[in-house]
N, C-alpha and C positions, 0 to 999 in steps of 0.2 A: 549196740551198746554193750559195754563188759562188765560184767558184774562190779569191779570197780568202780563203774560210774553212773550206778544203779543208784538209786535212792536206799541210802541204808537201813530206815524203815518198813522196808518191802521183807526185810528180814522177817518181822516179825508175823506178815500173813502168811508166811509159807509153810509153815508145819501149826498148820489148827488143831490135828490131835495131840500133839504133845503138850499147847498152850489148855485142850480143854481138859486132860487129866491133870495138870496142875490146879487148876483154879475150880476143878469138880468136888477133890478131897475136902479141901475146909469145908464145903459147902454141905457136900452128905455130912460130914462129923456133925453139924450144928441143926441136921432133920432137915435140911431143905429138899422141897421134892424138885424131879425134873422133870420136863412135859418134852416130850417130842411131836415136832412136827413138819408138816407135808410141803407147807405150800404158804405164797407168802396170803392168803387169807387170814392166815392165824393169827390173831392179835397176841403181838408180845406184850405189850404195853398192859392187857389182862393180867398175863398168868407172874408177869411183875409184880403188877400192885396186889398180885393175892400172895406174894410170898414166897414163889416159885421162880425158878429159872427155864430158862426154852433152849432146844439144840435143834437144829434141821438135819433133817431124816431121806432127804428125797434119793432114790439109788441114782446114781450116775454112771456105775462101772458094769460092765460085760460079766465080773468072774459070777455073781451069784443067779444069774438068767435062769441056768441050766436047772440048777434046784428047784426056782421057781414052778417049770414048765411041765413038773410033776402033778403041778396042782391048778396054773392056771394055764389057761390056752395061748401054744404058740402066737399067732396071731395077734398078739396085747402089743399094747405100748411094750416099749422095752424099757421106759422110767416107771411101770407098774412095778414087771416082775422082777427089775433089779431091788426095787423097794420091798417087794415082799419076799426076795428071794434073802435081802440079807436078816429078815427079821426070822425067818424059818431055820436059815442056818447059826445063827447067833454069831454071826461074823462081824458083826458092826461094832464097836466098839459108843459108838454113841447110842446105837439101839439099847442095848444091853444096860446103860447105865441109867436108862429113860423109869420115872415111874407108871407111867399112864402116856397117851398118846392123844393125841388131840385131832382128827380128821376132818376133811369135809368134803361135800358133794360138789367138786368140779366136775365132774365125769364122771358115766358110771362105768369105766375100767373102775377107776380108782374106790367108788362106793363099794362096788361087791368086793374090791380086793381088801378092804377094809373089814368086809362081815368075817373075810376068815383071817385076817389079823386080831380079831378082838378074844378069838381063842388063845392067842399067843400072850397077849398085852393089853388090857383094856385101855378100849378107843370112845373118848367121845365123841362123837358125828355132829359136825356143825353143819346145818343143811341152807347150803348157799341160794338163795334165788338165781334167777337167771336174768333179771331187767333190772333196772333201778328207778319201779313206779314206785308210788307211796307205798301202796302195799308189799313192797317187798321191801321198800326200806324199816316198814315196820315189820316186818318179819324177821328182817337181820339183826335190828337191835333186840328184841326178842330173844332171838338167839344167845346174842352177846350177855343176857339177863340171865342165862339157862348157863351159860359156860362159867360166869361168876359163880354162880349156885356150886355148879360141881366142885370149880376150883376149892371153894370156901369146904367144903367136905373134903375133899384131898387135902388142903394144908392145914385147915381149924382158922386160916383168918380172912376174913369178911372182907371183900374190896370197897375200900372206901372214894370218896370224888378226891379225895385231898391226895390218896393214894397215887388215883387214878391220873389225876392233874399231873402229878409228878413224872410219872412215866412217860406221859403223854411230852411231857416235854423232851425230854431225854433223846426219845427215838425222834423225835422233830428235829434234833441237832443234830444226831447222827446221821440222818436224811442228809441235812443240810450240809453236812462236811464230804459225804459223800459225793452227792452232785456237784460240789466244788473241786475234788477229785476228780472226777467224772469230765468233767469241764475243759483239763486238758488237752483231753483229745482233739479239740477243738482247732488247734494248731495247727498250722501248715505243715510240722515236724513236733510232735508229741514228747514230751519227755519220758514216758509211759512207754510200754509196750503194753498192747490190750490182753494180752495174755497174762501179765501179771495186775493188770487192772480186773480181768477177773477176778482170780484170787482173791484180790482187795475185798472186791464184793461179795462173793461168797462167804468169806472167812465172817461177816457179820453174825448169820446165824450159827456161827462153831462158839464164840467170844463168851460166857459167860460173865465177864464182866465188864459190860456196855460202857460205863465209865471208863476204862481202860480203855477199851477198844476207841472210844470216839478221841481220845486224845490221840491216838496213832495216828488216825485218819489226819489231826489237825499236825500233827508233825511232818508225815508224810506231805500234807499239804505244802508247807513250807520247802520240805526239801524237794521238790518239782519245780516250784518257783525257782527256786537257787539255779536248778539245772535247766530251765527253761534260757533264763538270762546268760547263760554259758554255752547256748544253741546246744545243747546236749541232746539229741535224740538216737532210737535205732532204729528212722525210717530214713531213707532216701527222701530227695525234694521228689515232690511228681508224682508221689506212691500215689494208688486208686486208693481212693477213700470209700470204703465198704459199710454199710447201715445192716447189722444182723441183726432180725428180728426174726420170730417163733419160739418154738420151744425153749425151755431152759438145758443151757450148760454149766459145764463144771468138770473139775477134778475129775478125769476120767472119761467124761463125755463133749471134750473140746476138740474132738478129729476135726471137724468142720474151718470151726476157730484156727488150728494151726495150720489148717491147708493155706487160707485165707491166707496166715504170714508168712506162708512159706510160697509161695509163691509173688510174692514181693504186695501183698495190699495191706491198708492199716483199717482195721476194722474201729474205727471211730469210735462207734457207740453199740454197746450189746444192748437194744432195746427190752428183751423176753426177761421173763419174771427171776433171773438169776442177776439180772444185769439194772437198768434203767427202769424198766417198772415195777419194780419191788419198791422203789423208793420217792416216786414220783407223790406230788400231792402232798401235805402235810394235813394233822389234826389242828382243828382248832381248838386252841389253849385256851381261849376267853369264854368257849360255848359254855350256856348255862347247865346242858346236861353232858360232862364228857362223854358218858357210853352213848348219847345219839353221836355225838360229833364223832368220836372213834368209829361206829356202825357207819356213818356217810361216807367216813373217810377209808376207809376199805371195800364197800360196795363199790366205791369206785372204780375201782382197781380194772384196767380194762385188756381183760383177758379172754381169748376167745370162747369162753365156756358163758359169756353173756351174746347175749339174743338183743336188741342187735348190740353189736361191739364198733361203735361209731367213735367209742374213745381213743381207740387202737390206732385208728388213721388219724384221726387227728394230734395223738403223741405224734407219730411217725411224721406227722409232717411239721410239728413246731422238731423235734429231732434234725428233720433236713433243713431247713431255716439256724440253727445254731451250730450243728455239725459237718455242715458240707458237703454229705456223700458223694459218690460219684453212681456209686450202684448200689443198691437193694438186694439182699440174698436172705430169705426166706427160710427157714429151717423148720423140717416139719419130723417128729419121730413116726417112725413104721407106726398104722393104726390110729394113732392120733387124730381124730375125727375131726374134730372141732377146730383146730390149728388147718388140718388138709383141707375142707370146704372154704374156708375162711379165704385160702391164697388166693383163690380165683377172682375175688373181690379185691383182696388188696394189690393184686398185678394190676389190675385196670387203674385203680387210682395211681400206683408207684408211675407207670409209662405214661398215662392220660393225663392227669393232674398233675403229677410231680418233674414231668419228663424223664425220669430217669432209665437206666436200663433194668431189670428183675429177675433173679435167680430163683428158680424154689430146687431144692434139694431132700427130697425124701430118701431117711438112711435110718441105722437102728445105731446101736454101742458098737458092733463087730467093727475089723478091720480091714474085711475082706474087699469093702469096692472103694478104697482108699485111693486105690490108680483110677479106678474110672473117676470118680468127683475130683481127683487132681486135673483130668484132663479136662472138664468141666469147667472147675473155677478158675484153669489158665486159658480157656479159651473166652469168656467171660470179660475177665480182666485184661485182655487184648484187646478188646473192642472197646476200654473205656481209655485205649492209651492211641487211637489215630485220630 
């Protein structure tokens, strides 16, 4: 597809930092604070209705590693020390603009790299359970009760239900326009590339202003339809239909991702928390207490850092019910413990239950074994073309 026959709203996700220092300025001029955060746990819909705006922090890129490894142990995730590498060198431009930081205990890479980020930039610690019994859904909402507390101290205003209600709607639409996006892939011939459907997705938490941003989405939405019905795609008929799920991608950390189009497959659906399950699930608008219904509806969230993660395969398989994969490829970052034990279970279900074939690919940000996983993913995607 050539950029002429791109969706011309695609324009608008591809440069997030220059959309977020525009829409940053009024906002500090008029005292708003800004919250950074990790991971999609974070409740935006919170630090909304307390007054505040949210930007995502998670490192994606290779350059600030090297800083980090001064302080943390080679052997880390490399989405640790790119995180704490750009906060150590003041390289981020969205770090830097952050007033406080908002964390939480997925992992403990993440928790202790957090104890020496709070020298940097105070972090509050939202301490995630790992089940979704009663008691830890009453511990989340707890939580949720603690992090209004703060917020209400950082901005001076109190989160209200009515606040809360409001927000809670918002991101439910944004959800929704999303996965309507999302949706296309669904195609025999996409109008999309999922590489710029990335983007899409990601560019959510850059947007400071959600109202904007969800009208894009509903524009974009439109202009896909147009180029659906004008058979407009840039896959070939026949392409392997690829389901990536594990760790998150992005800007920077999509080697995997372009191998995948580059070697002719359409990666359908980015299930991992940058893609499909950042958004899956909506809040109930009607619940009598929004912060339980907000607390349920993020507990939810099923990522491998819950014990068991019974959610994860069962997304994965209403995902292969709507998306059609042809294969499964697994992405798992160096260290990542909980994602790496995980695959072993989800190969069994992908080949046994789902039939399909299964990739797992462990790799960091470098670009060094770029040839090898090219040879990988094209021998791979051979076997789902006889």
């Amino acid at each position: 597809m050539t950029e002429a026959s791109k969706a011309p709203t695609l324009a608008k996700f591809a440069s997030p930092v220059d959309r977020f220092h525009l829409e940053l300025e009024p906002l500090k001029e008029a005292g708003m604070k800004l919250a950074g955060i990790y991971c999609v746990f974070a409740p935006v819909e919170l630090v909304r209705a307390a007054g505040a705006v949210s930007v995502g922090l998670c490192g994606k890129k290779q350059a600030p590693i090297p800083e980090a490894e001064r302080v943390l142990p080679a052997n880390l995730c490399p989405l640790i020390k790119s995180s704490f590498g750009y906060a150590a060198t003041a390289t981020c431009p969205y770090f830097n603009a952050t007033d406080f930081i908002l964390a939480e205990t997925t992992c403990d890479g993440k928790k202790k790299m957090f104890e020496l980020m709070n020298s940097i930039k105070t972090v509050h610690m939202m301490r995630l359970p790992t089940d979704k019994s009663p008691e830890a859904q009453a511990l989340w909402l707890a939580e949720m009760r603690r992090l209004a507390a703060f917020l209400a101290e950082r901005t001076g205003q109190t989160v209200t239900d009515e606040a809360l209600r409001r927000e809670i709607a918002l991101q439910n639409r944004i959800r929704r326009a999303l996965l309507d996006v999302a949706a296309f892939m669904s195609e025999a011939r996409p109008p999309i590339s999922s590489l710029d459907l990335m983007g899409v997705c990601e560019s959510r938490t850059f947007v400071l202003d959600q109202e904007a941003y969800l009208n894009d989405l509903l524009a974009l939405r439109g202009e896909l339809e147009e180029l659906r019905a004008k058979g407009s795609s840039p896959y070939r008929q026949g392409a392997p239909r690829i389901l990536l799920t594990g760790t998150p991608v992005g800007r920077g950390s999509e080697k995997v991702l372009r191998l995948l189009e580059e070697a002719g497959a359409v990666v359908v659906v980015l299930e991992n928390c940058t893609g499909i399950k950042g958004v899956v699930g909506l809040t109930d608008e009607n619940a009598a207490d929004p912060f339980a219904a907000l607390a349920k509806r993020y507990l939810d969230t099923p990522c491998s850092c819950m014990s068991p993660n019974t959610g994860r395969f069962a997304l994965i398989d209403d995902l292969t019910r709507q998306f059609q994969p042809t294969g499964v490829v697994d992405l798992v970052w160096q260290a990542c413990h909980t994602y790496s034990v995980e695959s072993h279970s989800l190969s069994r279900h992908v080949t046994e239950d789902l039939g399909l074939p299964f990739l797992k690919i462990e790799t960091d940000y470098t670009e060094s074994d770029v040839e090898q996983l090219r040879t990988r993913i094209e021998a791979f995607l051979e076997l789902q073309t006889h």
